[in-house]
Structures are given as structure tokens and as C-alpha cells.
C-alpha positions as CSV (number, residue, x, y, z in Angstrom):
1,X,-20.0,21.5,0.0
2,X,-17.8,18.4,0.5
3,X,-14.8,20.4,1.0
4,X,-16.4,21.8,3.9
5,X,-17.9,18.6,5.1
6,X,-14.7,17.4,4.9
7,X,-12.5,20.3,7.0
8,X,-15.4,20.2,9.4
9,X,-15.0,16.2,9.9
10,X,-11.3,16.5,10.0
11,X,-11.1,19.3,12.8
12,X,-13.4,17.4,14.8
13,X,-11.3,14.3,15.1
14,X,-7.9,15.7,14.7
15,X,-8.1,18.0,17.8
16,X,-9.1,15.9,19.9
17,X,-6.6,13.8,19.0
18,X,-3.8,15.7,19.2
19,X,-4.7,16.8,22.7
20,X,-5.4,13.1,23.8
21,X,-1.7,12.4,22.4
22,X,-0.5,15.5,24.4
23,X,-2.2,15.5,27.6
24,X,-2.9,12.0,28.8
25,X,-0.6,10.4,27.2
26,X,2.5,12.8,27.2
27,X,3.7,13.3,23.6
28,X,5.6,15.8,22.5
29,X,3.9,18.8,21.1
30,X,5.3,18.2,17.7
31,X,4.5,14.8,17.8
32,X,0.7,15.7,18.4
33,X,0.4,18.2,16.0
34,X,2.0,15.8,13.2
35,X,-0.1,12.9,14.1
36,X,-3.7,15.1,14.6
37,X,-2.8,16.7,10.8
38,X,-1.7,13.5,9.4
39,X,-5.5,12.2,10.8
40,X,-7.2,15.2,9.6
41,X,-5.6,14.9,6.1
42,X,-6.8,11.6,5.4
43,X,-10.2,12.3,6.6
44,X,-10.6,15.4,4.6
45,X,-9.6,13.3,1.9
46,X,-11.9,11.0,2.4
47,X,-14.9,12.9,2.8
48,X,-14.1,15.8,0.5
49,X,-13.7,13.5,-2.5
50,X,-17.5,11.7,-2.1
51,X,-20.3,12.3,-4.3
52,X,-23.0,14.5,-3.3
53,X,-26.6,16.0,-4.4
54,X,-24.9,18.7,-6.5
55,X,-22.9,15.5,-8.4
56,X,-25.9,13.7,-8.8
57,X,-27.4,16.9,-10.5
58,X,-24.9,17.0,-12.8
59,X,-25.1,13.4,-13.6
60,X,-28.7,13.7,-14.8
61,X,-28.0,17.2,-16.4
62,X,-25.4,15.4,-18.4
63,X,-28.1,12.3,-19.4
64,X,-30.4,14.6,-20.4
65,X,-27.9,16.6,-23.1
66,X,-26.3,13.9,-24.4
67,X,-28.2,10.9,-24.2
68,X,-25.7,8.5,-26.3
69,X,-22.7,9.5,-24.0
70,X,-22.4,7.2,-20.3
71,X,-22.4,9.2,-17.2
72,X,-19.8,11.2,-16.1
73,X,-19.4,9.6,-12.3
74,X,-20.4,5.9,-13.0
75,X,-16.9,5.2,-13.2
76,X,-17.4,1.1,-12.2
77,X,-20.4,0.5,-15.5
78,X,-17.6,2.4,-17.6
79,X,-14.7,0.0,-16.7
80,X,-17.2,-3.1,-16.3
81,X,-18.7,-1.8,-19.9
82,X,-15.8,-1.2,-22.1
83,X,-15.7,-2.8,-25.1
84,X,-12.8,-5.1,-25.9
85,X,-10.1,-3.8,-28.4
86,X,-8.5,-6.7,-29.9
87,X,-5.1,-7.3,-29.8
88,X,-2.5,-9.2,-32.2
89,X,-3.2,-12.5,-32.6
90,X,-0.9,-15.3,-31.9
91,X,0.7,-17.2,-34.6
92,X,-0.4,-20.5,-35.4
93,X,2.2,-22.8,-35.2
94,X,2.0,-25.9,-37.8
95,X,4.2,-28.4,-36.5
96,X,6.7,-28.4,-33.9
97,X,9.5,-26.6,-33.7
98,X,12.5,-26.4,-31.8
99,X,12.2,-23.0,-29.1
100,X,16.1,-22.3,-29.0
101,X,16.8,-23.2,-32.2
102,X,19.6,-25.8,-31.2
103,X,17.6,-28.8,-32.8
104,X,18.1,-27.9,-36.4
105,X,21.8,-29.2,-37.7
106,X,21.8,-25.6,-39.8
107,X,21.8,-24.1,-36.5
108,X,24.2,-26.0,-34.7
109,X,28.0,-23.9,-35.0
110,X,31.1,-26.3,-36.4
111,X,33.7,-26.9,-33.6
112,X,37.1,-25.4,-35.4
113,X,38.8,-29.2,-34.8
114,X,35.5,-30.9,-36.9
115,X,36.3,-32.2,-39.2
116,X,33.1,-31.8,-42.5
117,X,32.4,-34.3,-44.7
């Protein structure tokens, strides 16, 4: 029922549009036509992706069989709800230690004219 919500809404703005662009303000036919469907597109996307009666039906179906699982269109509780996986925790660093390395004399390469003791 959406779906048709949705081509009606679009059809009713897009026309009118496209003859607005083409009469009074002298576009080009092609130019009308792309802008009206471009319009109508995003409107029928719009309203043909809502939720509806028949959704909401399905929804409390869905409750009613399987009462430990979360509804299937409350999409913001899910993501609001999720339970936290943990992650790899982060080593615990004793004392302090150099970041590149270049502090500890091991590290440090030998010149070829140093002389070692």
C-alpha cells in the first residue's frame, strides 16, 4: 500500500513540475522531464519506504510468536540496546619505555668509523 502511496505522491508533484519548468519558465523538454523524475524518484522513495498499519501488524504478530526475540522494525531500541562485545584489552605498560625504540644503547646501530671499546 506504500508503494502506491508513494507513485501516487510522486506523480502529483513531479508533473506539475515538469510543466512549471517547461511552460513558464522555458526549459527544455528534456530538461523537465529529467528534473520532474528525478523529484518523483526521491519522493516515491521516501514515502514508499514508511511504516504502515500492515507493518505494525506484523510487528505485534512477531511479539506474540516469539516473545524473547526484539521487534522486527524497532531498528533505533535494537542499535540503542545492543549489548557491548568486548574487545582486546590494552597492555599495561609497567614503566616507561622508549616509543621508537632509539633510547636503548642495544638499539642504537654502530657507525662503521666507531670505534667499540
Amino acid at each position: 500500500m506504500q508503494r502506491v502511496r508513494g507513485l501516487v505522491a510522486a506523480v502529483l508533484v513531479s508533473v506539475p513540475l515538469a510543466l512549471f519548468l517547461l511552460v513558464w519558465l522555458h526549459a527544455t523538454r528534456e530538461f523537465a522531464v529529467l528534473i520532474g523524475c528525478g523529484l518523483g524518484l526521491a519522493i516515491f522513495i521516501v514515502v514508499a519506504t514508511g511504516t504502515d498499519a500492515h507493518d505494525q501488524a506484523a510487528d505485534a504478530a512477531w511479539r506474540e510468536a516469539a516473545l524473547d526475540l526484539p521487534p522486527v522494525s524497532d531498528r533505533v531500541i535494537l542499535e540503542r540496546d545492543q549489548a557491548r562485545m568486548p574487545g582486546p584489552e590494552k597492555p599495561r605498560r609497567a614503566g616507561i619505555r622508549p616509543r621508537d625504540g632509539h633510547d636503548d644503547p642495544a638499539s642504537v646501530p654502530v657507525s662503521q668509523g666507531a670505534e667499540t671499546k
